[in-house]
Structures are given as C-alpha cells and as structure tokens.
C-alpha positions as CSV (number, residue, x, y, z in Angstrom):
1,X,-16.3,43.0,0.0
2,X,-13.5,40.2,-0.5
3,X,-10.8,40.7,1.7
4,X,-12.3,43.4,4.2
5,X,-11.9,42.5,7.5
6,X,-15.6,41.6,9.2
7,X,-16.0,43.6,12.6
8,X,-18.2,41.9,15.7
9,X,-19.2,43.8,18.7
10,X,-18.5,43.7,22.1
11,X,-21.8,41.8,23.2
12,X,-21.4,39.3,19.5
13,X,-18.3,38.2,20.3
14,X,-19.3,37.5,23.8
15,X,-22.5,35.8,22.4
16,X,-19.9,34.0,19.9
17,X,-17.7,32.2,22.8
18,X,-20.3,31.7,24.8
19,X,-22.0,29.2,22.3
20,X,-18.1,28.2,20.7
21,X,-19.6,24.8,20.7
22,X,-22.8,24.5,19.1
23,X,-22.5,22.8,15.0
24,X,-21.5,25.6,12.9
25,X,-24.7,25.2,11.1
26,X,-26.8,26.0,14.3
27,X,-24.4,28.8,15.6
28,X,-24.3,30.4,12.7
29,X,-28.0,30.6,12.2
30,X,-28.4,31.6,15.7
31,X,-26.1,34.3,15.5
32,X,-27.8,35.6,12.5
33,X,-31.2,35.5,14.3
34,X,-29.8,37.5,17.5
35,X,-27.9,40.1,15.6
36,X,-29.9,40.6,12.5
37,X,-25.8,40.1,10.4
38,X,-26.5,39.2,6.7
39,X,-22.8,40.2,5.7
40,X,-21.5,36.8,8.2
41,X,-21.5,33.2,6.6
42,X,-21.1,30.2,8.3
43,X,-17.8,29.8,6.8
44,X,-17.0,33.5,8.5
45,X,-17.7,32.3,11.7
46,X,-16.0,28.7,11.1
47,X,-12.6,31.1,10.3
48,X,-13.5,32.6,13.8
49,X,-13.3,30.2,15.6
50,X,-10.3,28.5,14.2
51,X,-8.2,32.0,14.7
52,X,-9.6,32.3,18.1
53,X,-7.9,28.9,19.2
54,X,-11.9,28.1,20.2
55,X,-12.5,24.6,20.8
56,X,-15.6,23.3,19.9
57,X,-15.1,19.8,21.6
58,X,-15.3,17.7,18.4
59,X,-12.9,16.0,16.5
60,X,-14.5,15.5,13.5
61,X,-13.8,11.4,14.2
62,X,-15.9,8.7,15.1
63,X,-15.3,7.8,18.8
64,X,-15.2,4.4,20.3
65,X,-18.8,2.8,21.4
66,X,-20.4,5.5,19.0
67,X,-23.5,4.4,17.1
68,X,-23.9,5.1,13.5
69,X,-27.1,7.2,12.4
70,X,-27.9,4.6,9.7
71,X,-27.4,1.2,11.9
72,X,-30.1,-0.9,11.6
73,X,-31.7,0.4,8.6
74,X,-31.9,-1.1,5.3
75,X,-30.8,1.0,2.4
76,X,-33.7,2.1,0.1
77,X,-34.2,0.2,-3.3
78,X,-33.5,1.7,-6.3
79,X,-33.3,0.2,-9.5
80,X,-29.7,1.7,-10.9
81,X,-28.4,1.4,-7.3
82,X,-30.0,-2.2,-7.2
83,X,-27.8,-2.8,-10.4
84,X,-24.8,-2.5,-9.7
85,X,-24.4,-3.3,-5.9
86,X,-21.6,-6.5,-5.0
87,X,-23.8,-9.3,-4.2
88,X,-22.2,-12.2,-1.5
89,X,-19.8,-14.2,-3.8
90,X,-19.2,-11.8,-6.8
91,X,-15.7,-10.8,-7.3
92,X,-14.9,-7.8,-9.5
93,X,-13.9,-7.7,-13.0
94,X,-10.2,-7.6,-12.6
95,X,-9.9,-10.0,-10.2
96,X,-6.4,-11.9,-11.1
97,X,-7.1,-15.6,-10.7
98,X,-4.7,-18.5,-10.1
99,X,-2.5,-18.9,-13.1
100,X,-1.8,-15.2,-13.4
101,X,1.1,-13.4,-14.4
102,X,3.1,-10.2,-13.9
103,X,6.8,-9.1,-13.7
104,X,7.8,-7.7,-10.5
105,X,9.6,-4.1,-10.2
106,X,12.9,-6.0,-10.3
107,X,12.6,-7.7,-13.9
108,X,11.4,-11.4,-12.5
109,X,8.2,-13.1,-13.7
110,X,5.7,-13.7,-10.7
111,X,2.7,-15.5,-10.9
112,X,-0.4,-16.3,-8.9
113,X,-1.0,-19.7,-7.0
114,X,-3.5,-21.4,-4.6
115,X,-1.7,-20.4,-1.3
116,X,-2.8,-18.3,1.3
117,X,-1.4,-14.8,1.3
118,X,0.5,-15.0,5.3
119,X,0.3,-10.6,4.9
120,X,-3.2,-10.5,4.1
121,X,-5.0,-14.1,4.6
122,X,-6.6,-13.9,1.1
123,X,-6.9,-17.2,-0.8
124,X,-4.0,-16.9,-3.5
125,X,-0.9,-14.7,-3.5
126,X,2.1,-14.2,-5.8
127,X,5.1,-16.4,-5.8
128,X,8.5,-16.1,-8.4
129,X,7.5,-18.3,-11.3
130,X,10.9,-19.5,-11.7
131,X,11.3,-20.3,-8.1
132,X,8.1,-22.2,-8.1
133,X,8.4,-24.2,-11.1
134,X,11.9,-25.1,-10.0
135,X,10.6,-26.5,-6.9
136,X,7.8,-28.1,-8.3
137,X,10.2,-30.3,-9.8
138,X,13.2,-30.6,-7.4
139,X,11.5,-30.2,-4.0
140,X,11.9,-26.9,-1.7
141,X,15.4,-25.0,-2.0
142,X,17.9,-26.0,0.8
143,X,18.5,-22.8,3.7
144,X,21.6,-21.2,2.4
145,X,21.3,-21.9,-1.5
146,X,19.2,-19.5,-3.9
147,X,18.2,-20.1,-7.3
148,X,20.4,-17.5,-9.9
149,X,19.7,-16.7,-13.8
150,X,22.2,-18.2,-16.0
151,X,20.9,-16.0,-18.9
152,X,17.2,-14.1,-19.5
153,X,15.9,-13.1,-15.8
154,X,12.3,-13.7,-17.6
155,X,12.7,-17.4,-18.9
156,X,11.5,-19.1,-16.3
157,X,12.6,-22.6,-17.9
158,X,14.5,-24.6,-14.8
159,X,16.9,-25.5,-16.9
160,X,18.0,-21.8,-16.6
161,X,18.1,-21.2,-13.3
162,X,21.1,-22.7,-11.2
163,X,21.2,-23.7,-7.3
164,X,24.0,-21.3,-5.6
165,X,25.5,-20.5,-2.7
166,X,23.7,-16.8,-1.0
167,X,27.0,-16.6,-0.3
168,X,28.4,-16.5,-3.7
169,X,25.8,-13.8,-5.0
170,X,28.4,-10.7,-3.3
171,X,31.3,-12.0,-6.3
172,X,29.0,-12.6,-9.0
173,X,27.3,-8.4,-8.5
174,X,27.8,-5.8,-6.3
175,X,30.4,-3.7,-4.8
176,X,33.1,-6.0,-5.6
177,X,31.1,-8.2,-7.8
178,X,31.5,-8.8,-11.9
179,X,28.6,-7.5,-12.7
180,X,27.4,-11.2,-13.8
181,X,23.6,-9.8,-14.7
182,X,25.1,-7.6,-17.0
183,X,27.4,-9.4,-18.3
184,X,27.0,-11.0,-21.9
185,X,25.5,-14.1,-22.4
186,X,28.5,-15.8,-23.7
187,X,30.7,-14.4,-21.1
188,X,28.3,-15.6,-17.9
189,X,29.5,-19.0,-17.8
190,X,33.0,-18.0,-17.0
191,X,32.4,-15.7,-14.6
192,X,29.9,-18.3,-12.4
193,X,33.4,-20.7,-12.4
194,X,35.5,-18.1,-11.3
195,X,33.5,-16.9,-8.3
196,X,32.6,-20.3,-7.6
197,X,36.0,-21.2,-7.5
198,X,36.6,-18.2,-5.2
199,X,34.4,-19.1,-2.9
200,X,35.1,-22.5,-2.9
201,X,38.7,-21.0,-1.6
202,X,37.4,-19.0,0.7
203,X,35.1,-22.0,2.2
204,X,38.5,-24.0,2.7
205,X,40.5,-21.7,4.1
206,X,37.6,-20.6,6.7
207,X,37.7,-24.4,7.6
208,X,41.8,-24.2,8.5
C-alpha cells in the first residue's frame, strides 16, 4: 500500500549491508531470491540505501582509463538509421555561411566572415558589419578611437558611422552623458560638437 512504511528483519537488513554494493538490479533480485519478498522493488531498496547513507562505491561517472562496452565495434546497419546519419563533410541544414546576418542583443548588425573564430577555432565567426565594412575601406581602426552611429544603429553605410575618441563616448551617454543614442536625429549633430568640444578642453588642460 502507497505510503506504508516497508519493514526488513534483523537478518535482511544485515543481508542488505552486507551486499550495499552489488548493481541494484542484482541485489535486488538476490534479495528477493533469499527472502522470498514480492512486496520490495528495486526502487525500495534503491530508497534504502540512499537513507541509510550506504555507499555503493560508484559514481554513476565514467572514470579516467575506463573502456567503453561498445569500443571497437561497428554500429549495426539499418536502413532509417543509415538515412539519416552525418556523413564526413556534411554540415547541417542551418548552418549560417559567410555572408550571414543577424543583429546582436544590443541593436547592431553582425555578420559572418571567413576568419577563424580565436574562442572556438571554427572556420568563420561574427564580426560588427559596420565595423567591418568601415575598415574594409579605411584600414584597421587606430587603439583609442571607436567607430560611433551618427543616426540608425542598423545602417551600416560608412558614411554613418564616425571615428571618435573612447574617451568621448562617457559625454555623449551615460551617467553624465546626453543621451546622444536617444537623442533625435536632428538634434545628434549638435550634441557630437559639444562633447567634442569638451573633451577637446579637457585634452588641453590635462596637457598644462
């Protein structure tokens, strides 16, 4: 009966540690065999153990220099599993090749060039479109300077992207920014001259 406590003997629960470490499969149908107990599952005995604090000297994990039952041995033909098995050189179905394109979490267009991946080693990986476009036609972006919108984060046109200061980005958003993204289109222009006149200040006076 569901939820009625199962009772062992003396000389089963002896019989019970005694073999703690045989597979539950065999202990279970061992015990059976001993005691004559139909009412005992092998998941019963399974919850035994566990309460009991018995360690059965398994992990459940595959162990270092282990061999695997299968090694060696060729899987058996079957049509259907024949089918649809990866042979050397396929690639799936949704395999994104060179050319591809996706927007990022943050709103910018990314898409997918020749390069190896440095993270993963695979053959292509994904770069900021705008970024690499820009480069592609004004050579690699100097240490220091970034590349910032001057209106639609997705058009990824060069002409509307503009070489910066890193250090100006804190004055254009931020804390103590203008909120420059935000900003309307018409309004943009004014506040890139402003905080690049601030920090053109600021660069002066931290040369005195």
């Amino acid at each position: 009966m569901k939820g009625t406590p199962i009772r062992y003997s003396k000389p089963e629960m002896r019989w019970l540690w005694l073999n703690r470490k045989m597979v539950i499969g065999d202990y279970h149908a061992g015990f059976c065999a001993k005691f004559g107990r139909k009412d005992v599952t092998a998941t019963n005995l399974n919850a035994l153990r566990k309460r009991k604090g018995w360690k059965t000297g398994r992990s459940g994990c595959f162990v270092k220099g282990i061999v695997p039952a299968n090694k060696g041995k060729t899987m058996p033909y079957h049509p259907n599993s024949a089918r649809t098995r990866f042979k050397k050189g396929n690639l799936p179905h949704n395999t994104n090749y060179a050319g591809h394109e996706r927007v990022s979490k943050d709103g910018y267009v990314e898409i997918s060039v020749q390069q190896t991946n440095p993270h993963t080693g695979f053959e292509r990986r994904y770069v900021l479109k705008h970024r690499w476009i820009w480069e592609q036609a004004n050579g690699p972006i100097p240490e220091g300077m970034c590349l910032k919108c001057k209106g639609d984060q997705l058009n990824t046109d060069p002409a509307n992207w503009e070489l910066v200061p890193r250090a100006l980005l804190p004055r254009l958003n931020g804390r103590f920014g203008r909120g420059y993204d935000a900003a309307p289109a018409e309004l943009k222009p004014t506040i890139m001259a402003v905080a690049k006149l601030e920090h053109h200040l600021r660069e002066k006076q931290a040369d005195k």
